[in-house]
mmCIF file of the N, C-alpha and C atoms, coordinates in Angstrom:
data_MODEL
# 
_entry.id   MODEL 
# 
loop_
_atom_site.group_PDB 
_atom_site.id 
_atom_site.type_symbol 
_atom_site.label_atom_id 
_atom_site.label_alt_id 
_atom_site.label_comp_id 
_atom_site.label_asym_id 
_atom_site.label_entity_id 
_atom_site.label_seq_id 
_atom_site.pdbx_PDB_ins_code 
_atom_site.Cartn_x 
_atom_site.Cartn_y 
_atom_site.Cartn_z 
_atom_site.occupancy 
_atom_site.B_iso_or_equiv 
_atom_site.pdbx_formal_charge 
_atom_site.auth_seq_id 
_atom_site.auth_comp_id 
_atom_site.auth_asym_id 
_atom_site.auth_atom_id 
_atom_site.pdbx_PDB_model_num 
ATOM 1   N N  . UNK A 1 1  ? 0.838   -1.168  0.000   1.00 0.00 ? 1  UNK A N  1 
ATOM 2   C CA . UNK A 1 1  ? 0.000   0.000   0.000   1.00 0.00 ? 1  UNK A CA 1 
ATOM 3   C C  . UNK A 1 1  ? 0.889   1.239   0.000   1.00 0.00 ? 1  UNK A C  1 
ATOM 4   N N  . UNK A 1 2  ? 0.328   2.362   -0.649  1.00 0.00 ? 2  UNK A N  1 
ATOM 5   C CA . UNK A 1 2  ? 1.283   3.686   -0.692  1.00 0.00 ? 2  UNK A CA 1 
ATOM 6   C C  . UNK A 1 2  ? 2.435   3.237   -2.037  1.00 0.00 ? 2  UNK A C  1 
ATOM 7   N N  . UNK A 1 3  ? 2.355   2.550   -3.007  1.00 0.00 ? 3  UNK A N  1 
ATOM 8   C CA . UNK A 1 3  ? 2.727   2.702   -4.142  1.00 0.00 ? 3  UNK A CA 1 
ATOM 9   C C  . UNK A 1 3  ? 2.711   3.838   -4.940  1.00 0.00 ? 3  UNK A C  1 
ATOM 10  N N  . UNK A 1 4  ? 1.303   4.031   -5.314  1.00 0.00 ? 4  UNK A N  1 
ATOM 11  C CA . UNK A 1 4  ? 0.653   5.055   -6.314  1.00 0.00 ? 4  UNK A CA 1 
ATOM 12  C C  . UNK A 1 4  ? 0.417   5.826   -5.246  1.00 0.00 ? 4  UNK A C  1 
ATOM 13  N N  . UNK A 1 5  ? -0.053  7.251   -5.724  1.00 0.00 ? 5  UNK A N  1 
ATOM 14  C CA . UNK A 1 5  ? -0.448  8.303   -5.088  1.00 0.00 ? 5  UNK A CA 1 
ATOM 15  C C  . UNK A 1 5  ? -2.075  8.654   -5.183  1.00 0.00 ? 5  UNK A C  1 
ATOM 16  N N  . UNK A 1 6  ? -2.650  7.895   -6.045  1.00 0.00 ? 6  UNK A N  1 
ATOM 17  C CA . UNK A 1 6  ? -3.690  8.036   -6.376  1.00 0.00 ? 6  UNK A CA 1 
ATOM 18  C C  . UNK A 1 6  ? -4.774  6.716   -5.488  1.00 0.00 ? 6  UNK A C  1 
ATOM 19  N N  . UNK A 1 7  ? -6.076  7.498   -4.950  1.00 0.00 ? 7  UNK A N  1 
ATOM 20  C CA . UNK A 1 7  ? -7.056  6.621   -4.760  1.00 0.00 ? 7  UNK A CA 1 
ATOM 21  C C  . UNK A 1 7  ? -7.532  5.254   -5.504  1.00 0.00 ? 7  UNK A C  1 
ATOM 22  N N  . UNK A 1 8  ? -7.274  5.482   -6.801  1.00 0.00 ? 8  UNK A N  1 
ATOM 23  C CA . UNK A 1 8  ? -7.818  4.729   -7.921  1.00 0.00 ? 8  UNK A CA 1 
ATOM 24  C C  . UNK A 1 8  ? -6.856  3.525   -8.417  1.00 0.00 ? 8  UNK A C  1 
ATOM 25  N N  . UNK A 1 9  ? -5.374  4.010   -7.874  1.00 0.00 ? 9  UNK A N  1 
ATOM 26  C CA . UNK A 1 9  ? -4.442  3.119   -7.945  1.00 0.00 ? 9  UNK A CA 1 
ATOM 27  C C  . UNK A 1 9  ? -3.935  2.234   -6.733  1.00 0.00 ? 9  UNK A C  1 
ATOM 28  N N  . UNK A 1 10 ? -4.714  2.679   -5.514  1.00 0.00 ? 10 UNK A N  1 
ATOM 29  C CA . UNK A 1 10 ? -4.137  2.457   -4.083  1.00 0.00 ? 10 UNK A CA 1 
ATOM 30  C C  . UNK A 1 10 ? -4.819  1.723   -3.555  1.00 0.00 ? 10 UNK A C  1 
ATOM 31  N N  . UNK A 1 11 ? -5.608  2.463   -2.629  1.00 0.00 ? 11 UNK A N  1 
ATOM 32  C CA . UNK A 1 11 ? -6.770  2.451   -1.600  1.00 0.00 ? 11 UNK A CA 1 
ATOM 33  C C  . UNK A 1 11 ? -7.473  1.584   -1.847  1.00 0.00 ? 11 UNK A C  1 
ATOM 34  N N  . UNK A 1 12 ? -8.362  1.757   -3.457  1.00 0.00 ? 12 UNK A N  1 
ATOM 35  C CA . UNK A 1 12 ? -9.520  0.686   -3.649  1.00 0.00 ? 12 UNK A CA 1 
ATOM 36  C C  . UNK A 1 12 ? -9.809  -0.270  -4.017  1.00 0.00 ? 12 UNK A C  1 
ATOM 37  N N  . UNK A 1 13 ? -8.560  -0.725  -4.297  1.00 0.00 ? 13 UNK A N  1 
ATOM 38  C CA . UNK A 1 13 ? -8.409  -2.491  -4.115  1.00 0.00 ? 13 UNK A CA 1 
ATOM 39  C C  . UNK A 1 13 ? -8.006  -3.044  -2.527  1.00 0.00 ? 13 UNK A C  1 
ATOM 40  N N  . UNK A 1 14 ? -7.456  -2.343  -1.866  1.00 0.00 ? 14 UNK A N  1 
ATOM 41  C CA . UNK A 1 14 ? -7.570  -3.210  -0.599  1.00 0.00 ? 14 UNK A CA 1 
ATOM 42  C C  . UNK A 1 14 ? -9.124  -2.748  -0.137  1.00 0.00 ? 14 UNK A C  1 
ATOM 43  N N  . UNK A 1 15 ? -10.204 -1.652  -0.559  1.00 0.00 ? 15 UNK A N  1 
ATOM 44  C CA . UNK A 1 15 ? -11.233 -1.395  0.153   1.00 0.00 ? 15 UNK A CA 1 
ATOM 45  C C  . UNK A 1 15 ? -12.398 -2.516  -1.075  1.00 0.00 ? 15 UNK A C  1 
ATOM 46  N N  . UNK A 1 16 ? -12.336 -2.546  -2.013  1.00 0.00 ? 16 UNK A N  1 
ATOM 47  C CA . UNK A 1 16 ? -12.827 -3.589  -2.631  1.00 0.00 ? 16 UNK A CA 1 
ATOM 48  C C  . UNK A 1 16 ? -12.967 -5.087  -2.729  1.00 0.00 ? 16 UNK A C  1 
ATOM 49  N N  . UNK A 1 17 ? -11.363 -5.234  -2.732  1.00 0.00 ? 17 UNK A N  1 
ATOM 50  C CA . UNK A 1 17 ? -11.483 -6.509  -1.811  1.00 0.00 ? 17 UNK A CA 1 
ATOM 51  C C  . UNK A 1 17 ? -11.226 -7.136  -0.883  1.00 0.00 ? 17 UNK A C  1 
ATOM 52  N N  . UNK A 1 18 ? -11.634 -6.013  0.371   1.00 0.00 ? 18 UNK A N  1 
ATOM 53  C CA . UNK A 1 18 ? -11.552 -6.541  1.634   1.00 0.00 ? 18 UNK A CA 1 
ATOM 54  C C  . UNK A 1 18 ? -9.966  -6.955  2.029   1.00 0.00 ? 18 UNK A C  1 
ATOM 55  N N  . UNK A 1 19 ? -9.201  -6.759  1.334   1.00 0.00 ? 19 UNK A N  1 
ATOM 56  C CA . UNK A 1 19 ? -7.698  -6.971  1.634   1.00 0.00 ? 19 UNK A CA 1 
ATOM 57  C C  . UNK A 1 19 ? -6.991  -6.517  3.084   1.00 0.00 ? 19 UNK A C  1 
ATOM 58  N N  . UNK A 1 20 ? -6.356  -6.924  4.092   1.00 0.00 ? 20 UNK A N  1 
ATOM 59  C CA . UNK A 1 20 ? -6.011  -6.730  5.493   1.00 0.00 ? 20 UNK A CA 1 
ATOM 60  C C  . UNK A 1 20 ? -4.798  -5.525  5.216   1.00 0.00 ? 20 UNK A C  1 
ATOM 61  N N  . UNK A 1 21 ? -4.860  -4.711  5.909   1.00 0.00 ? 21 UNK A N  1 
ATOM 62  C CA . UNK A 1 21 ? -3.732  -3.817  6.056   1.00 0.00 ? 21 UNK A CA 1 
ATOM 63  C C  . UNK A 1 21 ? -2.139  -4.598  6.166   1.00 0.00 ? 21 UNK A C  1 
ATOM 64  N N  . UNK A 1 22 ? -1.604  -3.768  5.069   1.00 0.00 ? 22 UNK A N  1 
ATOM 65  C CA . UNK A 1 22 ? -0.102  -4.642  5.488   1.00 0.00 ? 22 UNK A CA 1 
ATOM 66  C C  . UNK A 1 22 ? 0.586   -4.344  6.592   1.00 0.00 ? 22 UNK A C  1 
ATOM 67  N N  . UNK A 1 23 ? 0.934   -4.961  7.272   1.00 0.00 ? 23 UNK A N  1 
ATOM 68  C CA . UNK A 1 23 ? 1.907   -5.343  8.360   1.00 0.00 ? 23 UNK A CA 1 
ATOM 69  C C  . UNK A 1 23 ? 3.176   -4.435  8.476   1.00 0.00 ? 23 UNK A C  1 
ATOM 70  N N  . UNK A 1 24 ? 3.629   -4.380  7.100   1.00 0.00 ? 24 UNK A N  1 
ATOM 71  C CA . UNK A 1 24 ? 5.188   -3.191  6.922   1.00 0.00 ? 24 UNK A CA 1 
ATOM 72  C C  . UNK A 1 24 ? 4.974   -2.067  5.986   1.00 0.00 ? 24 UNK A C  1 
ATOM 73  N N  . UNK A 1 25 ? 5.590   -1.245  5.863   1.00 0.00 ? 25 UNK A N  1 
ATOM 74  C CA . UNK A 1 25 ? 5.288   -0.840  4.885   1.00 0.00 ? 25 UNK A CA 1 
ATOM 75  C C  . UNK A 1 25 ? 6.825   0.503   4.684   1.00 0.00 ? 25 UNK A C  1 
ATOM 76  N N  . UNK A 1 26 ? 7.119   0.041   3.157   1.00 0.00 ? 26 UNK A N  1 
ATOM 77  C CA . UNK A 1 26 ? 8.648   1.080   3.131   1.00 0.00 ? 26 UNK A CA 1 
ATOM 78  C C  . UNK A 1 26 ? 8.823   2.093   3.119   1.00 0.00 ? 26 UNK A C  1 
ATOM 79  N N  . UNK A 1 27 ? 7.509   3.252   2.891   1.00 0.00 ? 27 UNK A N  1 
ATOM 80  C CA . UNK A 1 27 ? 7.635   4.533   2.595   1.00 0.00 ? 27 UNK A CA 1 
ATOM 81  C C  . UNK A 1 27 ? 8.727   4.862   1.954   1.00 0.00 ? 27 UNK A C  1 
ATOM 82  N N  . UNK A 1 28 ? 9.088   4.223   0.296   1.00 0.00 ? 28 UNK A N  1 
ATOM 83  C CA . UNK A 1 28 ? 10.245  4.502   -0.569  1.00 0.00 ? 28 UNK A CA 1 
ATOM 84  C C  . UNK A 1 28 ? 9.748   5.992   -1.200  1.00 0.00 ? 28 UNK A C  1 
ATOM 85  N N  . UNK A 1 29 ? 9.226   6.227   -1.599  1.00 0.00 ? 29 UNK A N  1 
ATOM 86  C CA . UNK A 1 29 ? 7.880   7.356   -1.883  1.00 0.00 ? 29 UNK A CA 1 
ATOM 87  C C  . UNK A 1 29 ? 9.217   7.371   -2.821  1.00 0.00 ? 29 UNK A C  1 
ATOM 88  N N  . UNK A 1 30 ? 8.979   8.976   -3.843  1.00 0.00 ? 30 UNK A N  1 
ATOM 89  C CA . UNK A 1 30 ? 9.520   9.243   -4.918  1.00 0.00 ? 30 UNK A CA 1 
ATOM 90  C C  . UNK A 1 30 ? 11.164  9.194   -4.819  1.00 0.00 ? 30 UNK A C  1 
ATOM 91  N N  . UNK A 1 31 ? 11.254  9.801   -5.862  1.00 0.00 ? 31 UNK A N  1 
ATOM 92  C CA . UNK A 1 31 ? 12.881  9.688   -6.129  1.00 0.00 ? 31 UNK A CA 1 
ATOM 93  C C  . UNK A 1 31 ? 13.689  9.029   -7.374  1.00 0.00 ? 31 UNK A C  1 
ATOM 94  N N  . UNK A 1 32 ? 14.783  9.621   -8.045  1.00 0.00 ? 32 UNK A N  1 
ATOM 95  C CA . UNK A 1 32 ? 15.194  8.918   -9.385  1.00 0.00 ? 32 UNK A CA 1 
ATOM 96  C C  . UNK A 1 32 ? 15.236  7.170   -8.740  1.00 0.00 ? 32 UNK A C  1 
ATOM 97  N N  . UNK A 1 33 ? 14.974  7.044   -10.051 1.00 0.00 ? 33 UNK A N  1 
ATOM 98  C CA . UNK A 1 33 ? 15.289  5.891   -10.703 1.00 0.00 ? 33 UNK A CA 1 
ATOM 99  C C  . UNK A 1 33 ? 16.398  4.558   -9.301  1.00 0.00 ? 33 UNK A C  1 
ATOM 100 N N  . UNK A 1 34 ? 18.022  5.417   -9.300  1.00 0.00 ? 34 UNK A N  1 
ATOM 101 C CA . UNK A 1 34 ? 18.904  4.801   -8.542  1.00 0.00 ? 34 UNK A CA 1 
ATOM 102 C C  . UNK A 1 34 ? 18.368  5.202   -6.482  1.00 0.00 ? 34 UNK A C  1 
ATOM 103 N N  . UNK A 1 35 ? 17.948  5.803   -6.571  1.00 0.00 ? 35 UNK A N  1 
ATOM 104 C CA . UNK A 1 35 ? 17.782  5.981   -5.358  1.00 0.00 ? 35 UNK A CA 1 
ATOM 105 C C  . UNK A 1 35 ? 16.713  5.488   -4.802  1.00 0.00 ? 35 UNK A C  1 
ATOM 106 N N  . UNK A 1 36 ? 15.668  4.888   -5.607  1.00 0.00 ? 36 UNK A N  1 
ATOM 107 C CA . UNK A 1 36 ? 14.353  4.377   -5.094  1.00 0.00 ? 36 UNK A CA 1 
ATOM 108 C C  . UNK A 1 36 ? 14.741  2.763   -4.896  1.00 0.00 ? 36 UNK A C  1 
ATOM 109 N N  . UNK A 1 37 ? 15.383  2.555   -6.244  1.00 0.00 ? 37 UNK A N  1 
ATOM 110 C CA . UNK A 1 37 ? 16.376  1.069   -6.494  1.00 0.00 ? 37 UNK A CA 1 
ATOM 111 C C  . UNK A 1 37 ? 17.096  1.016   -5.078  1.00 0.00 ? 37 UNK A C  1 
ATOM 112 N N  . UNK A 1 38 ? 17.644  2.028   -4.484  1.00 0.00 ? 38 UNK A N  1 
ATOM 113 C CA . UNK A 1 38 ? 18.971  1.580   -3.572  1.00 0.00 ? 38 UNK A CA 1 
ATOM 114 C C  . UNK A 1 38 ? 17.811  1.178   -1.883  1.00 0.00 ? 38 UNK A C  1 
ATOM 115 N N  . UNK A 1 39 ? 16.998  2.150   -1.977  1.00 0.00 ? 39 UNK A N  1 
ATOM 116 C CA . UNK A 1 39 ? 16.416  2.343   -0.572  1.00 0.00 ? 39 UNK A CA 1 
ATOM 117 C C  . UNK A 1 39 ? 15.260  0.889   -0.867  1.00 0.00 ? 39 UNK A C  1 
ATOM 118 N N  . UNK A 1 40 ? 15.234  0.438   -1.696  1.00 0.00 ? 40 UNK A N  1 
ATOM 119 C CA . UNK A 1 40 ? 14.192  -0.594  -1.785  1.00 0.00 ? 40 UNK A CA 1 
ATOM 120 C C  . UNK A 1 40 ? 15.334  -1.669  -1.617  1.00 0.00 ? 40 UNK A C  1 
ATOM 121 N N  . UNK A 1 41 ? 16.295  -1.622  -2.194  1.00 0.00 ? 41 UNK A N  1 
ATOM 122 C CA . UNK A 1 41 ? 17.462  -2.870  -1.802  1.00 0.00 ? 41 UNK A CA 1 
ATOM 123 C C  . UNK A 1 41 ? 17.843  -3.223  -0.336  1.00 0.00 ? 41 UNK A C  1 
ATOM 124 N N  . UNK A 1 42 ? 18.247  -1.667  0.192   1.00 0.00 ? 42 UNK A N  1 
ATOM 125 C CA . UNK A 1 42 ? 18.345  -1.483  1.138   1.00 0.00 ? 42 UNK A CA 1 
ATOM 126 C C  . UNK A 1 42 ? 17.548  -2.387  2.619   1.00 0.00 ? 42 UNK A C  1 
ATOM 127 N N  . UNK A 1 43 ? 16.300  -2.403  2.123   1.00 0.00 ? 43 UNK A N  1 
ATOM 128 C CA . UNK A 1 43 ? 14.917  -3.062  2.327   1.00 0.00 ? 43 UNK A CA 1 
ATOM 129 C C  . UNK A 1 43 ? 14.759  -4.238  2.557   1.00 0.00 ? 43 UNK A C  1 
ATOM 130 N N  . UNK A 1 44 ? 14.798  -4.568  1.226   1.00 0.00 ? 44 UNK A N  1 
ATOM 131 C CA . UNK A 1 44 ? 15.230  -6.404  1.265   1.00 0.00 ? 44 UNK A CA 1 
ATOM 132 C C  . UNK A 1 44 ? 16.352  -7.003  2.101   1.00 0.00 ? 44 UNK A C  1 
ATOM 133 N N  . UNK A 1 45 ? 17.225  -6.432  2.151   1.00 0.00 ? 45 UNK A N  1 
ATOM 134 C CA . UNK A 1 45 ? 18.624  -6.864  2.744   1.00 0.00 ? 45 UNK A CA 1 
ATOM 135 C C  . UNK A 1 45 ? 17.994  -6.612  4.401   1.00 0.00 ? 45 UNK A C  1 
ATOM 136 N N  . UNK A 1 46 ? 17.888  -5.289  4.651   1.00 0.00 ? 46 UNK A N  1 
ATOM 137 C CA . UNK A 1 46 ? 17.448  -5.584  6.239   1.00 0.00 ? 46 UNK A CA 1 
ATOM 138 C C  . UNK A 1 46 ? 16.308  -6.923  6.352   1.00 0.00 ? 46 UNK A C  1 
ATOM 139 N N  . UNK A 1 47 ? 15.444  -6.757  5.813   1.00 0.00 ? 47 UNK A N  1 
ATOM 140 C CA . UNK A 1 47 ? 14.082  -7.687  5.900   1.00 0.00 ? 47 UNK A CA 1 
ATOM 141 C C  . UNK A 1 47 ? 14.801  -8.727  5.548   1.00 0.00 ? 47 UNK A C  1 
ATOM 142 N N  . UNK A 1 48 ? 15.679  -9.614  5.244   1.00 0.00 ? 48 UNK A N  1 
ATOM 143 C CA . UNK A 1 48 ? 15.911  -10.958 4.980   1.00 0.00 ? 48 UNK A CA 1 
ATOM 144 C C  . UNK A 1 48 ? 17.251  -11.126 6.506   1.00 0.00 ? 48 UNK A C  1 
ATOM 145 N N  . UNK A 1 49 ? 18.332  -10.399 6.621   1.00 0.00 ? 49 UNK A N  1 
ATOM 146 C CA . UNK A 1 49 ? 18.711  -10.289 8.056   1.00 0.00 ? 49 UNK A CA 1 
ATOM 147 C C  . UNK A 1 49 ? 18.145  -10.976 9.093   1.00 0.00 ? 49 UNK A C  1 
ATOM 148 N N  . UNK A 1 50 ? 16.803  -9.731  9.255   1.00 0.00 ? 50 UNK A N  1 
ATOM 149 C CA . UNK A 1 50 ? 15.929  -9.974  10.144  1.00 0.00 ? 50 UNK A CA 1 
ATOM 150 C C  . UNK A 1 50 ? 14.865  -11.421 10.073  1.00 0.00 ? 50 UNK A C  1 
ATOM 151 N N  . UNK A 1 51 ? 14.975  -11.588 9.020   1.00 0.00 ? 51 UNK A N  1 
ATOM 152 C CA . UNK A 1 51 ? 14.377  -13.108 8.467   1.00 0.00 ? 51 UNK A CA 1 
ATOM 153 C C  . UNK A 1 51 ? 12.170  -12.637 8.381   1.00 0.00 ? 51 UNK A C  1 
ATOM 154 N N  . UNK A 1 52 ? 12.252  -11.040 8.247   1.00 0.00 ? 52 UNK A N  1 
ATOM 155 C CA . UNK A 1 52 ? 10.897  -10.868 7.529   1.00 0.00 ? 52 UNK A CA 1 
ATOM 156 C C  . UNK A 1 52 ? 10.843  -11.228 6.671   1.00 0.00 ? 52 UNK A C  1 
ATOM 157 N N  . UNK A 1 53 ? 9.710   -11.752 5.893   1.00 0.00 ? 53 UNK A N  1 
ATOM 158 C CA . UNK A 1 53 ? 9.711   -11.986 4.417   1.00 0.00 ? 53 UNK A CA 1 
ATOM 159 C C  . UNK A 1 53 ? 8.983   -10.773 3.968   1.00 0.00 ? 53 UNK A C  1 
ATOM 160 N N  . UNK A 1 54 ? 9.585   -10.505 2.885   1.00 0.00 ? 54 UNK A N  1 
ATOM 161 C CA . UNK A 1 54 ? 9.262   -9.514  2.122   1.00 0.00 ? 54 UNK A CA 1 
ATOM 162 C C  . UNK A 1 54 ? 8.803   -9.869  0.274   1.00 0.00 ? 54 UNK A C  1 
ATOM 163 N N  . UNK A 1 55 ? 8.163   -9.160  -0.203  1.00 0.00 ? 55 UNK A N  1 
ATOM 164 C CA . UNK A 1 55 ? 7.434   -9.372  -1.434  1.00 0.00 ? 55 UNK A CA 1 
ATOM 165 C C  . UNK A 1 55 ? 6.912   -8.332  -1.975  1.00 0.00 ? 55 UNK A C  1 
ATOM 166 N N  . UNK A 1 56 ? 7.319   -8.436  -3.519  1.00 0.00 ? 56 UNK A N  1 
ATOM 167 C CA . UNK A 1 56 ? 6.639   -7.299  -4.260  1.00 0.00 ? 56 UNK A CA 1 
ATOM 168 C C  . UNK A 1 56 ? 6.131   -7.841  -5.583  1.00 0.00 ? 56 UNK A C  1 
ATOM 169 N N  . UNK A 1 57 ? 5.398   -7.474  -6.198  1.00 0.00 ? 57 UNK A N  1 
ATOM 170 C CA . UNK A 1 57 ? 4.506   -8.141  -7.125  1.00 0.00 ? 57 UNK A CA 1 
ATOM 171 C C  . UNK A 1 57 ? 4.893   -7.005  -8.454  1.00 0.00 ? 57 UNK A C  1 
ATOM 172 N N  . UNK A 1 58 ? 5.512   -6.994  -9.142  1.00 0.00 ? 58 UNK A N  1 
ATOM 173 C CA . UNK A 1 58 ? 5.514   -5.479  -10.600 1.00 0.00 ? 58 UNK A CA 1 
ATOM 174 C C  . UNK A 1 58 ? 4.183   -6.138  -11.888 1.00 0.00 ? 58 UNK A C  1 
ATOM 175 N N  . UNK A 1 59 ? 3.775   -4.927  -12.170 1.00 0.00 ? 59 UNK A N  1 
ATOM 176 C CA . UNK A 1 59 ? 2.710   -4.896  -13.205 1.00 0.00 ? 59 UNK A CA 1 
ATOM 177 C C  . UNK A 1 59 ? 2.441   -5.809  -13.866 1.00 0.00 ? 59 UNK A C  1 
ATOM 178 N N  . UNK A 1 60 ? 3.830   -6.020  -14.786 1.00 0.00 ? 60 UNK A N  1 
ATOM 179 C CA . UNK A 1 60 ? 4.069   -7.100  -15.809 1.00 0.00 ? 60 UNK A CA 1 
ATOM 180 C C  . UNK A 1 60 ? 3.433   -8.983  -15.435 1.00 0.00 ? 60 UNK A C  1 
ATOM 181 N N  . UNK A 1 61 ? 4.001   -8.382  -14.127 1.00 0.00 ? 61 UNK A N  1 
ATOM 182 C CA . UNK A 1 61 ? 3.592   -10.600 -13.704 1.00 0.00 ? 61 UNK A CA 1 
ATOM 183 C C  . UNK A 1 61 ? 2.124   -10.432 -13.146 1.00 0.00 ? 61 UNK A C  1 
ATOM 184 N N  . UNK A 1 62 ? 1.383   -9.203  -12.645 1.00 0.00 ? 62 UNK A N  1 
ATOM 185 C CA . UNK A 1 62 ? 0.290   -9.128  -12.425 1.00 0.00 ? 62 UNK A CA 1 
ATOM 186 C C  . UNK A 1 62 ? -0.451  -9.378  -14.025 1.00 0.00 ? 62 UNK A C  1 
ATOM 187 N N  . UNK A 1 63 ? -0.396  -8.817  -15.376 1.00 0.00 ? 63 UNK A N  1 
ATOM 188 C CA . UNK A 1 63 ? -0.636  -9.113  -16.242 1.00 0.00 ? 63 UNK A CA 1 
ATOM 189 C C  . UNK A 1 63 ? -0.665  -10.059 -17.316 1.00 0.00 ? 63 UNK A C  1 
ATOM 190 N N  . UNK A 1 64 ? 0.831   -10.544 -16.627 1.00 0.00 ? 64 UNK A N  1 
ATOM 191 C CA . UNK A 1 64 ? 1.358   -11.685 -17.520 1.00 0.00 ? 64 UNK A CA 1 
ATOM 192 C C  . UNK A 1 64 ? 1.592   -11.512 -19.031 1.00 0.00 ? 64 UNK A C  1 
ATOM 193 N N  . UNK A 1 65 ? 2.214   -9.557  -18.938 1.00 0.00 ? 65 UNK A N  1 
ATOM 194 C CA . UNK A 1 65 ? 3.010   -9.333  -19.958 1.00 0.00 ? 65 UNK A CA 1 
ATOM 195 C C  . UNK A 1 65 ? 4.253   -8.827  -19.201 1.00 0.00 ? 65 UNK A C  1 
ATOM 196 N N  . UNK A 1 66 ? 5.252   -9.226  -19.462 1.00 0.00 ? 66 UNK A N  1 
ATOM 197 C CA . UNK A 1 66 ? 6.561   -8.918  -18.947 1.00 0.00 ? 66 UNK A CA 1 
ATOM 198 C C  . UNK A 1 66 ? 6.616   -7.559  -19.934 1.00 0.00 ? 66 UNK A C  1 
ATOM 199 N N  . UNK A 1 67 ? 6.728   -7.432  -20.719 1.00 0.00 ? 67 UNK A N  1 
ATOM 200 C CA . UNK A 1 67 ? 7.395   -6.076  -21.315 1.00 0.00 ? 67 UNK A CA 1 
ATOM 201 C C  . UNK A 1 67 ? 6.393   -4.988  -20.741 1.00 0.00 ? 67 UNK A C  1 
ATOM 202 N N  . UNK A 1 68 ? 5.378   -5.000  -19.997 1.00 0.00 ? 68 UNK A N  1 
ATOM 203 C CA . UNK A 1 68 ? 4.645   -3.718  -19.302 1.00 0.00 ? 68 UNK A CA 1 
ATOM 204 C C  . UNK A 1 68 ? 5.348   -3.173  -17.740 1.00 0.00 ? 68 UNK A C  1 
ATOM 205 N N  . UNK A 1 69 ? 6.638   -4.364  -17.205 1.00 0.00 ? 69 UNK A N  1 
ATOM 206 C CA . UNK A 1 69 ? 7.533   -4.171  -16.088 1.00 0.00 ? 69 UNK A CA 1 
ATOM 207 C C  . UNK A 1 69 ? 8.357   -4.004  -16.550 1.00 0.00 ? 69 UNK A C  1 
ATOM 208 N N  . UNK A 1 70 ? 9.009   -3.108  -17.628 1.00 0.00 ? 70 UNK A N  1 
ATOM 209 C CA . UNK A 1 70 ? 10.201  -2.701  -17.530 1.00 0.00 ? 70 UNK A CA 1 
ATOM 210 C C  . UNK A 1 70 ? 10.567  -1.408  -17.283 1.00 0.00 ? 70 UNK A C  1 
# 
């Protein structure tokens, strides 16, 4: 949650389908390209340390067109 900035991209699929609030959440919010990359790496590496599991889902495998995640 807090991906998109928008209601339409956010909010109303966890309010549609009843989806549970996530548990963590990274607040990577904006930023180029390398710096969103580093603080999201950053992320994973603590969260696997710590032995959270962590998961992210990109467009493309939600669609099951890879060339819409690049």
């Amino acid at each position: 949650m807090g991906h998109h900035y928008s209601y339409k991209m956010d909010r109303v699929f966890f309010e549609e389908l009843e989806l549970p609030q996530p548990k963590h959440k990274l607040d990577v919010g904006s930023g180029t390209h390398v710096e969103q990359t580093g603080k999201i790496m950053a992320g994973a590496l603590a969260a696997a340390k710590l032995h959270i599991k962590a998961g992210h889902v990109e467009a493309g495998l939600r669609s099951y067109d890879r060339e819409f995640s690049g």
